[in-house]
TIMAR-64641 format. One record per residue: residue in one letter; x, y, z of N, C-alpha, C in turn. Coordinates in steps of 0.001 Angstrom, whole numbers. Example, Ala and Ser with C-alpha at 12.3 -4.5 7.8 and 13.67 -1.06 7.14 Angstrom:
! TIMAR-64641
MARFI  resn      n.X      n.Y      n.Z     ca.X     ca.Y     ca.Z      c.X      c.Y      c.Z
MARFI     A    13190    -5690     7800    12300    -4500     7800    13200    -3300     7800
MARFI     S    12850    -2250     7080    13670    -1060     7140    12900       30     7870
! end
This chain:
! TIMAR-64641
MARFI  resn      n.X      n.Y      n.Z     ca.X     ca.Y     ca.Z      c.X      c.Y      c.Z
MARFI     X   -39508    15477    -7861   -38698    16231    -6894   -39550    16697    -5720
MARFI     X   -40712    17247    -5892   -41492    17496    -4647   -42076    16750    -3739
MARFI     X   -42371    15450    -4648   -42603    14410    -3561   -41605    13467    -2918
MARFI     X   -40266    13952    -3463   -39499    13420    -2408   -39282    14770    -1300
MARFI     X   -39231    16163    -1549   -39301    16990     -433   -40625    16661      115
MARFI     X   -41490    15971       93   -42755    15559      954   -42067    14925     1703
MARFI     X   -41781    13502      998   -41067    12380     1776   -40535    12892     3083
MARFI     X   -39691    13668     2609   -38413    14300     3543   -39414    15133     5205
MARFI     X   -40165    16103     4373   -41227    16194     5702   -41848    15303     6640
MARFI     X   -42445    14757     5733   -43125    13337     6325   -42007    12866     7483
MARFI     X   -40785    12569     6818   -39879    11730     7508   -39687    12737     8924
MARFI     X   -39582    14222     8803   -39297    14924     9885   -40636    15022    10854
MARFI     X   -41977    14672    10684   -42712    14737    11665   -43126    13417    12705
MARFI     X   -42171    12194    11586   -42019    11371    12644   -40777    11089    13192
MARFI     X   -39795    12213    13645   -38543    12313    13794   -37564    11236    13210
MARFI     X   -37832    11280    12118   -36925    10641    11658   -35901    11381    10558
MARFI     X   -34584    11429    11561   -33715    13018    10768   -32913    11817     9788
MARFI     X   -32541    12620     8419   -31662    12147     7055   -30489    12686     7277
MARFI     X   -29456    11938     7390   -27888    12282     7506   -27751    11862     6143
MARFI     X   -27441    12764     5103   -27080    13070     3348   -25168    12916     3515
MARFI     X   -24964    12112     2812   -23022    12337     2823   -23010    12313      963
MARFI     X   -22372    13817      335   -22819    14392    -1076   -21264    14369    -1379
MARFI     X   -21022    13783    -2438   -20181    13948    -3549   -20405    14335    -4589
MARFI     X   -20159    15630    -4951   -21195    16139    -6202   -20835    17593    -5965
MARFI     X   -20332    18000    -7766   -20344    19700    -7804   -21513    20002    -8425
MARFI     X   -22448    19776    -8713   -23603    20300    -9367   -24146    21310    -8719
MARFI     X   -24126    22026    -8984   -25017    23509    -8404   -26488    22977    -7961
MARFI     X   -27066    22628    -9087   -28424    22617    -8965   -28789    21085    -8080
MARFI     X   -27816    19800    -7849   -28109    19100    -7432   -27931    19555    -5389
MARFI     X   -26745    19951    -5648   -26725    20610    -4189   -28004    21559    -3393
MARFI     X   -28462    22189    -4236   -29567    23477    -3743   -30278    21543    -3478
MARFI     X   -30515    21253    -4161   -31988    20514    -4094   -31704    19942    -2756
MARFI     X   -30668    19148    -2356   -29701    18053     -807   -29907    19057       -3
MARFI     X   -29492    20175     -369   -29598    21224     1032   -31402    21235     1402
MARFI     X   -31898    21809      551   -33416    22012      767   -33855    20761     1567
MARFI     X   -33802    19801      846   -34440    18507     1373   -33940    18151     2734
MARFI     X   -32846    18359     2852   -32197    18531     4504   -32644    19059     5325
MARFI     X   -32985    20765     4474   -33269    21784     5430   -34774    21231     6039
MARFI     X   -35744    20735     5034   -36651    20183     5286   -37407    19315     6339
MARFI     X   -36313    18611     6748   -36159    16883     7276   -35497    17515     8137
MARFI     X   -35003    18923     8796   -33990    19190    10317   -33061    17785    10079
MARFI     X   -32312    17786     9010   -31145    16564     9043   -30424    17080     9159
MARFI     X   -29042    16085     8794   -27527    16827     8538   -27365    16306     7320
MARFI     X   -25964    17277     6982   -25238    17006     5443   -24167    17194     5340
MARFI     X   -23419    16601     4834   -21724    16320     4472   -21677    16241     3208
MARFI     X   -21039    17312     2868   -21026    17798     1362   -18909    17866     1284
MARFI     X   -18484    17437      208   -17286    17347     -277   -17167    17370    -1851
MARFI     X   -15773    17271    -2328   -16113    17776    -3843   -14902    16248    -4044
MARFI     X   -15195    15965    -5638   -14708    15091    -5988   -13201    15340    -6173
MARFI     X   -13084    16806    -6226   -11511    17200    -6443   -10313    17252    -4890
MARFI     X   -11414    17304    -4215   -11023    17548    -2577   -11652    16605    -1850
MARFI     X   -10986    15471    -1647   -12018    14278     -562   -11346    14278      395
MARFI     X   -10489    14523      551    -9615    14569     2098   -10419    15753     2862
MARFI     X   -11394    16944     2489   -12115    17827     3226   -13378    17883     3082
MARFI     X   -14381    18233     4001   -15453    18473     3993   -16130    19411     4822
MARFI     X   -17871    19453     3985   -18663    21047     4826   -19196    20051     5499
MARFI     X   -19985    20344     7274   -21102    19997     7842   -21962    21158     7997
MARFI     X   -23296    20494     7269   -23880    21587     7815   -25309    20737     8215
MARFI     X   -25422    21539     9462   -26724    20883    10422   -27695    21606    10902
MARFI     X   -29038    20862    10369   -30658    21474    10303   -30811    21050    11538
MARFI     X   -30487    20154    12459   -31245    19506    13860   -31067    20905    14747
MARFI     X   -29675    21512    15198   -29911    23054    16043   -30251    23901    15624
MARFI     X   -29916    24978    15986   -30463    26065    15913   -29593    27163    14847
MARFI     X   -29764    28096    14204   -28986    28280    13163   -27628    28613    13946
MARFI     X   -27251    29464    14630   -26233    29700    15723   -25340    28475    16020
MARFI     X   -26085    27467    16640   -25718    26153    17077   -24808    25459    16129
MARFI     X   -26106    25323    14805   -24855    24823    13765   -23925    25688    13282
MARFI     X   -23923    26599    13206   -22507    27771    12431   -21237    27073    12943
MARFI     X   -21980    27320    14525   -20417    26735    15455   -19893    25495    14920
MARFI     X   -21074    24170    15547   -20212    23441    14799   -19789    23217    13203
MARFI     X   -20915    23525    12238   -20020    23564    11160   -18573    23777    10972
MARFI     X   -18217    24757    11736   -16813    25586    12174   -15983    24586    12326
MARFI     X   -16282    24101    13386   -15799    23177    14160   -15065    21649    13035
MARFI     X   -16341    21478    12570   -16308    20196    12402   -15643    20459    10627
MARFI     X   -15670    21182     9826   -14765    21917     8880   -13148    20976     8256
MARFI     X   -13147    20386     8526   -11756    20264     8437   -10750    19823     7247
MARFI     X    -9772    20459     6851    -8985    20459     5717    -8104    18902     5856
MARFI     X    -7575    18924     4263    -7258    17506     3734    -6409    16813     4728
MARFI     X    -6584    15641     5307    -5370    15079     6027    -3965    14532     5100
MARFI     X    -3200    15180     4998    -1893    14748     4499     -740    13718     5162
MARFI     X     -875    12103     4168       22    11511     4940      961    11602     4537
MARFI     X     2378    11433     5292     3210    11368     4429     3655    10280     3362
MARFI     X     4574    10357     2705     4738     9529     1302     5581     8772     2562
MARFI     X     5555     7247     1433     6702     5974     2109     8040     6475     1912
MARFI     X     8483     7400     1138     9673     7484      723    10464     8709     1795
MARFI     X     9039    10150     2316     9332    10754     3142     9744    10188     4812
MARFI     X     8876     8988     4724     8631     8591     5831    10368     7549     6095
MARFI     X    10618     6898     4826    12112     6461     4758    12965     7255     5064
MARFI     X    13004     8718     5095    13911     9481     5250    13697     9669     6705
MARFI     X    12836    10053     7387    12717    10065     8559    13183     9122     9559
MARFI     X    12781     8184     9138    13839     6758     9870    14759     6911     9878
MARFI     X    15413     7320     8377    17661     7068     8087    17456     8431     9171
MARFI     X    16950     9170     9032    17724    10509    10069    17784    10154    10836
MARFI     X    17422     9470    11910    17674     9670    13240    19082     8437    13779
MARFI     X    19791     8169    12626    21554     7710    12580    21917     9050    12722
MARFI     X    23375     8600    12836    24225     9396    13133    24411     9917    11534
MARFI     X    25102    10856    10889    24964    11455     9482    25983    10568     8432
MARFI     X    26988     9847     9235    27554     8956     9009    26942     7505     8253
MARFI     X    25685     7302     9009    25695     5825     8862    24018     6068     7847
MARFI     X    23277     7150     8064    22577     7569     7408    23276     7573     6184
MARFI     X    24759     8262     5491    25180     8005     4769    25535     6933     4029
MARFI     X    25880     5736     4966    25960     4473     4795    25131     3867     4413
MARFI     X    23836     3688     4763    22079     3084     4719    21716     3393     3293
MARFI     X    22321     4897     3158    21422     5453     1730    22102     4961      541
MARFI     X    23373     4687      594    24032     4369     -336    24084     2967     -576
MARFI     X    23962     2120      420    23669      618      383    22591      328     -362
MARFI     X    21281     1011      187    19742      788     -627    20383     1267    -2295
MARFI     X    20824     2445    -1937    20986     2723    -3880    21644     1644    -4589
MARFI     X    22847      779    -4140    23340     -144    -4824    21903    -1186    -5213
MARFI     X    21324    -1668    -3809    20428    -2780    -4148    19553    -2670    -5340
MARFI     X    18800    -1207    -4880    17852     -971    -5786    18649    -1174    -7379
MARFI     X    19764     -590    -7547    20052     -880    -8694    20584    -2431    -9533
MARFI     X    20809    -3276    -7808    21317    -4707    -8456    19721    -5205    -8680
MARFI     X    18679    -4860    -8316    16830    -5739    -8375    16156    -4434    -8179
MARFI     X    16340    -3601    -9026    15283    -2634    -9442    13816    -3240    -9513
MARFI     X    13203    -4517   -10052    11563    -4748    -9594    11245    -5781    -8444
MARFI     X    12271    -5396    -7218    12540    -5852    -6171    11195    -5091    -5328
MARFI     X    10298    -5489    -4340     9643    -4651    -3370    10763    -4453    -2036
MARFI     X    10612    -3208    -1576    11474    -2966     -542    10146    -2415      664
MARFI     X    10142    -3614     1676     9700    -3689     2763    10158    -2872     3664
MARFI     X     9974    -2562     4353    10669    -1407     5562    10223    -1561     7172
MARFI     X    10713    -1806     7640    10380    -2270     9465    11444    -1140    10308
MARFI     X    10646     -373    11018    11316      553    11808    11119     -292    13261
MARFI     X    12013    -1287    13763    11479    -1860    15004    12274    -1296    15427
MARFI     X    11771    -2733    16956    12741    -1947    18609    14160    -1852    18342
MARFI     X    14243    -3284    17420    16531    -3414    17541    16976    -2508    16126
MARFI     X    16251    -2901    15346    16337    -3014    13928    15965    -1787    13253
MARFI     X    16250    -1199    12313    15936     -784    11401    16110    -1431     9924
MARFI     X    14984    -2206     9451    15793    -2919     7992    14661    -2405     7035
MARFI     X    15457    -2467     5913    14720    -2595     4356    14791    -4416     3932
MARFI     X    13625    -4639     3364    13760    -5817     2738    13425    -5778     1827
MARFI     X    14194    -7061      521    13942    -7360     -712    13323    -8210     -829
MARFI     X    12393    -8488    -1947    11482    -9726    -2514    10539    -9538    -3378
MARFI     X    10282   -10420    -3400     9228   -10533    -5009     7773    -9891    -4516
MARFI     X     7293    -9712    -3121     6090    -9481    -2720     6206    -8974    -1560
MARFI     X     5005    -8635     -989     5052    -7864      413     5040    -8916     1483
MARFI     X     4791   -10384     1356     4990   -11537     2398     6421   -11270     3081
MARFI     X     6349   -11183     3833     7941   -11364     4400     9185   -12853     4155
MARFI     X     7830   -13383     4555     8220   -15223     4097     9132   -15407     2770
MARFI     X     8894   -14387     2110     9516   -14634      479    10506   -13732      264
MARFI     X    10783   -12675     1317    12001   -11761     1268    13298   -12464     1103
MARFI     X    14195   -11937      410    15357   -13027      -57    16718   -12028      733
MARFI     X    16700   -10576      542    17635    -9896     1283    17190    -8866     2283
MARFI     X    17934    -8270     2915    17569    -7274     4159    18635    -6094     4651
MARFI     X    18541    -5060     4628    19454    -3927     5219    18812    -3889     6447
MARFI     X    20037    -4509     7446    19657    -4133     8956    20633    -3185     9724
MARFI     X    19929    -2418    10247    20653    -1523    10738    20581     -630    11858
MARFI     X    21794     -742    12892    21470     -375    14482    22499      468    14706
MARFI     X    22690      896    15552    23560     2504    15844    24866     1631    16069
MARFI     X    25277      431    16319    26746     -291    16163    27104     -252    14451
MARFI     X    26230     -112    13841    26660     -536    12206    25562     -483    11442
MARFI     X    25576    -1297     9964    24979    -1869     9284    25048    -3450     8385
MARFI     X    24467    -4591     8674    24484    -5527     7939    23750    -5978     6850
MARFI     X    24462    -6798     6169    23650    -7333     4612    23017    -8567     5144
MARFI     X    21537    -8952     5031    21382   -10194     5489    20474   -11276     4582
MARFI     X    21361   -12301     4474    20610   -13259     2993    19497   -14305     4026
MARFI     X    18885   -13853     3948    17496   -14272     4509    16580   -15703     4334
MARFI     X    17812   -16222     3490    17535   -17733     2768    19212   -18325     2714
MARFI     X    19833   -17718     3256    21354   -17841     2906    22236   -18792     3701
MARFI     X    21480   -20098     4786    21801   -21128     5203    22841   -21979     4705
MARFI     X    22378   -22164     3974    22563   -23563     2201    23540   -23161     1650
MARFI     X    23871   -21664     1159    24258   -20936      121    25808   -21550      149
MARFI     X    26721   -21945     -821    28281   -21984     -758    28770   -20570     -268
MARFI     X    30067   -20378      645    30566   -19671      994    31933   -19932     1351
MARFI     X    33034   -20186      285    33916   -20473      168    35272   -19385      924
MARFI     X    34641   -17835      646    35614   -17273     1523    35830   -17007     2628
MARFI     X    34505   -17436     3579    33712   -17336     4926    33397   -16050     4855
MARFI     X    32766   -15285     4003    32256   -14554     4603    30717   -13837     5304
MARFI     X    30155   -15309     5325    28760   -15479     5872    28935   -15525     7599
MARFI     X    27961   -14712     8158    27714   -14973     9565    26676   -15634    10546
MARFI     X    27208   -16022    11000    25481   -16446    11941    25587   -18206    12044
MARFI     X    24754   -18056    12802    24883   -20193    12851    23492   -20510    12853
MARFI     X    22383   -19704    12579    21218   -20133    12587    20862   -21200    11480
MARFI     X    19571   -21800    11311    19204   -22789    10455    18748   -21983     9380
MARFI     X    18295   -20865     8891    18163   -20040     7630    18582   -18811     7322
MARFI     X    19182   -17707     8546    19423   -16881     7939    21342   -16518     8295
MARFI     X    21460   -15451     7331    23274   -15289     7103    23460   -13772     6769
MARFI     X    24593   -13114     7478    24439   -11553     7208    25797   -11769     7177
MARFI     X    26695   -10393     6584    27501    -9714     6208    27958    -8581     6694
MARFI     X    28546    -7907     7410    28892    -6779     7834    29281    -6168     6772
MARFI     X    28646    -4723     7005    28896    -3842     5760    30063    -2297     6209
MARFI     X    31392    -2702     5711    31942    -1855     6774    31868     -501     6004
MARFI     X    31083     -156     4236    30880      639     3238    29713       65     2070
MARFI     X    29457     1230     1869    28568      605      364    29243     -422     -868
MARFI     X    30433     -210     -934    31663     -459    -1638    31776    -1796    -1283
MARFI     X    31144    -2575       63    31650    -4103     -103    30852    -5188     -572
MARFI     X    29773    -3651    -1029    28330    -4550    -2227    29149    -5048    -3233
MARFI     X    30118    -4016    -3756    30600    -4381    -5078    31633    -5426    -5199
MARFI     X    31856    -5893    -4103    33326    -7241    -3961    33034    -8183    -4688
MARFI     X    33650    -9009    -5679    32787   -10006    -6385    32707   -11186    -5330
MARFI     X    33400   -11754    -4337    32820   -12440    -4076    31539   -12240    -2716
MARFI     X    30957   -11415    -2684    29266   -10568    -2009    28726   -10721    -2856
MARFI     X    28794   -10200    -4222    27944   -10436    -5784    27653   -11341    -5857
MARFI     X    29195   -12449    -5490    28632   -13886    -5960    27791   -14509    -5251
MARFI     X    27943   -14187    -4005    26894   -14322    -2392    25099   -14100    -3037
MARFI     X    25341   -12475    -3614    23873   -12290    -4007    23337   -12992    -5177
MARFI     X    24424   -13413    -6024    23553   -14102    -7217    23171   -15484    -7076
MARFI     X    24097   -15933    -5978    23322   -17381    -5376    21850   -17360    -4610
MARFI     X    22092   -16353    -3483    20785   -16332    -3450    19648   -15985    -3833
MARFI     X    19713   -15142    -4985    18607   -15213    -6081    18037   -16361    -6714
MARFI     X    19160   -16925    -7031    19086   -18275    -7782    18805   -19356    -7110
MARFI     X    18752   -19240    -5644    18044   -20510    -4845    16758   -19584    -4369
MARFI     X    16314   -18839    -4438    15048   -18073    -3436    13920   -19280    -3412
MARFI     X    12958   -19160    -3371    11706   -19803    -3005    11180   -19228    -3972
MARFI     X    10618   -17968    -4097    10247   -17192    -5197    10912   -16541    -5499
MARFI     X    11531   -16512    -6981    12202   -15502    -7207    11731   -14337    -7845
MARFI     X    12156   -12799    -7839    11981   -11675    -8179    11473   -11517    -9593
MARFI     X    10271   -11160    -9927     9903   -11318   -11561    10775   -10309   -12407
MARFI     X    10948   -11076   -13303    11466    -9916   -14345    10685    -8463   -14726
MARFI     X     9426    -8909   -14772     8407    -8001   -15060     7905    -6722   -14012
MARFI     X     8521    -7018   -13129     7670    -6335   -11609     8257    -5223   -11184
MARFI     X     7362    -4554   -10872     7092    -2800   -10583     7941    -2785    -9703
MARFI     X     8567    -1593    -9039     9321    -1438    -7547     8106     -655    -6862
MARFI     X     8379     -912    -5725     7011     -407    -4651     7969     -608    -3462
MARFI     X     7813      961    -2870     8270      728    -1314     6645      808     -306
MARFI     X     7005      -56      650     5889     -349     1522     6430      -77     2937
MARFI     X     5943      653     3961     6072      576     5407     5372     -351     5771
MARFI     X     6217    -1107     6396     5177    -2641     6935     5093    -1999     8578
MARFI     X     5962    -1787     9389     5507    -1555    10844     6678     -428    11248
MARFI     X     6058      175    12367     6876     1342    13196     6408      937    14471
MARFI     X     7971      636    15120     7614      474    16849     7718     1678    17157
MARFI     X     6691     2252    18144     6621     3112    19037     7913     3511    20085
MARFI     X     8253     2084    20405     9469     2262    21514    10491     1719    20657
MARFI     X    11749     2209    20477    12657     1724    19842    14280     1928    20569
MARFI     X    15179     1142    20693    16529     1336    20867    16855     2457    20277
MARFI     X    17843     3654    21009    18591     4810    20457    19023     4521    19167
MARFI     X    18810     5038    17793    19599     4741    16860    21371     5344    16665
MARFI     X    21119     6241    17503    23053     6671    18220    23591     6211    19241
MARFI     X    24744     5874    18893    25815     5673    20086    25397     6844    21551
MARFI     X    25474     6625    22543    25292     7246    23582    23838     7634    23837
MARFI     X    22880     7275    23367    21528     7819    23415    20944     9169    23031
MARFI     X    19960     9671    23383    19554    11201    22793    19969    12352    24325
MARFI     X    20320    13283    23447    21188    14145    24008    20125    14896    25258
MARFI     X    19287    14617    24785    18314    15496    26086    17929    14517    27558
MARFI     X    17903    13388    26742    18210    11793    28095    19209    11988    28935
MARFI     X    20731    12498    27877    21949    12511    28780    22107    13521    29589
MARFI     X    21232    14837    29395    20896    15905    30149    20371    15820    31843
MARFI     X    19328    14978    31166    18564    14492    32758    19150    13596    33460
MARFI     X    19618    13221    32482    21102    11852    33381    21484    12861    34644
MARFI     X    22716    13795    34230    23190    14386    34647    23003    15425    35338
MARFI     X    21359    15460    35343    20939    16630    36051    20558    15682    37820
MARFI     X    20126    14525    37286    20261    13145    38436    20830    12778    39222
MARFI     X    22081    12431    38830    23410    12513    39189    23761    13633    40111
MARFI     X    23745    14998    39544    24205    16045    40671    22838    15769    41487
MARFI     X    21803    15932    42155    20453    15910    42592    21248    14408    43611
MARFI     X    21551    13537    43267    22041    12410    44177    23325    12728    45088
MARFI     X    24205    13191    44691    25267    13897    44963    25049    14854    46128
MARFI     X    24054    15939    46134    23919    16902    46797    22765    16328    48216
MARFI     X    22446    15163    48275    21351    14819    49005    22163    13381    49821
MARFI     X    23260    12915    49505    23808    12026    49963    24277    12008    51472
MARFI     X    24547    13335    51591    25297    13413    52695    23961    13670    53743
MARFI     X    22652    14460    53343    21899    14749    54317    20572    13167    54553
MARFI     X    21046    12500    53741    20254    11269    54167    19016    10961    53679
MARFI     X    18680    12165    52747    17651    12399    52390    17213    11125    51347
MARFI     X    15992    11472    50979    15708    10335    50058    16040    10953    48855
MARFI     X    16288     9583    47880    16565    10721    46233    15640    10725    45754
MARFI     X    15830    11685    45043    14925    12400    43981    14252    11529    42753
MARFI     X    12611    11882    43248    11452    10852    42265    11475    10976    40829
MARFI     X    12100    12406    40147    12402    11945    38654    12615    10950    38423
MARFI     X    12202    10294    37158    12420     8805    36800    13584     9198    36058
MARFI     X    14860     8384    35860    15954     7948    34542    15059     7907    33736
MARFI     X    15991     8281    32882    15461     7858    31344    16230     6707    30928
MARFI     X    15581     5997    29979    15633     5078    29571    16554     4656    28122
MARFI     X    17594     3409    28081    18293     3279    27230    19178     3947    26451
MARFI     X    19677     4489    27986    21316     5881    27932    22208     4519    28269
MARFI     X    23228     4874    27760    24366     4781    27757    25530     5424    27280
MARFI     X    25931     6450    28587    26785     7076    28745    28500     5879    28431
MARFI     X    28699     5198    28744    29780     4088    28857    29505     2979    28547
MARFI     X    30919     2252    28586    30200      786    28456    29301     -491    29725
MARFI     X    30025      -96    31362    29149     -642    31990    27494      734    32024
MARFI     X    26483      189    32436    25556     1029    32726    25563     1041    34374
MARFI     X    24981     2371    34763    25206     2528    36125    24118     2050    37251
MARFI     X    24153     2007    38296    22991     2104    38707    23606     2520    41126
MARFI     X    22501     2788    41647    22343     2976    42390    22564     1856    43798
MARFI     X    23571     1946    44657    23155      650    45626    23649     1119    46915
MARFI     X    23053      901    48338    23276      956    49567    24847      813    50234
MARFI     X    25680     1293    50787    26407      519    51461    26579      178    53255
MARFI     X    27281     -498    53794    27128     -375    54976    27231      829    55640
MARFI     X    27545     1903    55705    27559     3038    56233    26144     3936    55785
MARFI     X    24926     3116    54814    23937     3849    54960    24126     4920    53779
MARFI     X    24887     4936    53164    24899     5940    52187    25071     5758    50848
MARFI     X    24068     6386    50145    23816     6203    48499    25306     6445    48135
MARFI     X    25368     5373    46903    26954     5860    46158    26586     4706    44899
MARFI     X    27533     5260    44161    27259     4843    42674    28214     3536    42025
MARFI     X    27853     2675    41900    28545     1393    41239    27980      974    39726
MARFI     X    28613      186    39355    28827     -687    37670    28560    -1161    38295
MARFI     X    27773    -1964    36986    26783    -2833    36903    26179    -3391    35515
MARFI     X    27032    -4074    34645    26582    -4274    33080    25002    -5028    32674
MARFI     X    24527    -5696    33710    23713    -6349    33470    21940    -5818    34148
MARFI     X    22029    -4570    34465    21165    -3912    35679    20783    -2812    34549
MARFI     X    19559    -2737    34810    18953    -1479    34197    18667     -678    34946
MARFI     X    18814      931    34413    18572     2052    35300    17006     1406    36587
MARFI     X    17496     2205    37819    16233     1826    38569    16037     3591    38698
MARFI     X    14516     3822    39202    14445     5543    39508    14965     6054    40600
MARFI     X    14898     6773    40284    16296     7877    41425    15531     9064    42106
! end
């Protein structure tokens, strides 16, 4: 032990400082890491095996003052992520309470028709879906809850091929086929059942008998389509705070106002936008195919 606190000197007179990172409750092993630190003007990162999400710094290179602070500083308690399942709930909320209702009760059927099903989860730009399959590949997902502030669909994700005698498959693509779900209740129609037990029975891989359920967040877009009809209520605010601000400046010629629109309101069904007329004066026209410009 003393000739590694030599070492440790040695090492500090040819500046060469020991950064120690300690996992360990031992009393007596700690005194010794600290000393040898204190020794060597190093640093040390000390944490406990019961608590790894936090840790102490404590640093011999400043001055005792110097380090207090940052120790302080640099201190910091467990990072808590949230669970996949909290984080599922957070997604269904931001539907309307309606269709959140709808979403939750759909997944409960699935889960219960392929309980050792993995359920994938993609919070994108259009979409909100859960997917089913034997693994976290997407490639091998066999079903999908997609779901956008118009509705929710069932989508057989291999369901090209599949017989569909009552038509009630959609889509004309070369592999995939969805279902409008106008309730949880049209899981239970036998001929949807019969929809799902075909495509089990043709998958690529099918779902093991044996296999765990695991929900996974595969991706979260940053920017996403309103998941409500009409957009978020504080968008439609500034809409309208826009609107009067254009209104009141029309007549004096002025230029309008540099607030930007917000983005992916829809107040109606055309979207609006801004255009010149011959008399020189701002006025407001439809326009379905035009995205807000700034105002």
């Amino acid at each position: 032990m003393n000739k590694t606190l030599e070492e440790a000197s040695h090492c500090r007179r040819k500046r060469i400082a020991i950064t120690t990172f300690m996992l360990a409750a031992d009393p007596v092993l700690l005194d010794f890491v600290r000393k040898l630190t204190e020794l060597n003007h190093g640093r040390i990162y000390e944490t406990d095996p019961n608590n790894l999400g936090s840790y102490v710094f404590r640093d011999f290179v400043r001055k005792p003052a110097q380090a207090a602070a940052l120790a302080a500083r640099e201190t910091t308690p467990a990072m808590t992520t949230p669970s996949p399942e909290k984080q599922l709930d957070d997604f269904i909320a931001k539907f309307t309470p309606n269709m959140a209702r709808l979403i939750r009760a759909a997944r409960r059927k699935m889960r219960k028709r392929m309980p050792q099903a993995l359920e994938l989860v993609y919070d994108n730009y259009n979409f909100f879906v859960i997917g089913y399959g034997p693994s976290e590949k997407a490639s091998e997902a066999i079903f999908s809850l997609a779901a956008q502030a118009k509705g929710l669909s069932l989508c057989l994700l291999q369901g090209a091929g599949l017989p569909d005698p009552h038509g009630l498959l959609r889509g004309s693509g070369r592999v995939v086929r969805n279902i409008r779900l106008e309730s949880a209740a049209s899981l239970d129609r036998a001929e949807v059942r019969a929809l799902i037990a075909a495509a089990l029975e043709h998958a690529k891989v099918p779902i093991p008998r044996q296999g765990v359920h695991q929900l996974v967040i595969k991706s979260v877009s940053a920017k996403q389509r309103p998941r409500r009809p009409g957009g978020d209520v504080n968008q439609v605010v500034r809409l309208a705070s826009c609107l009067r601000q254009t209104r009141r400046r029309s007549s004096s010629r002025r230029a309008l106002p540099t607030t930007p629109l917000p983005t992916g309101v829809s107040l109606v069904a055309p979207a609006l936008r801004y255009s010149r007329d011959w008399n020189r004066r701002w006025r407001i026209t439809t326009n379905s195919r035009r995205r807000w410009p700034t105002c």
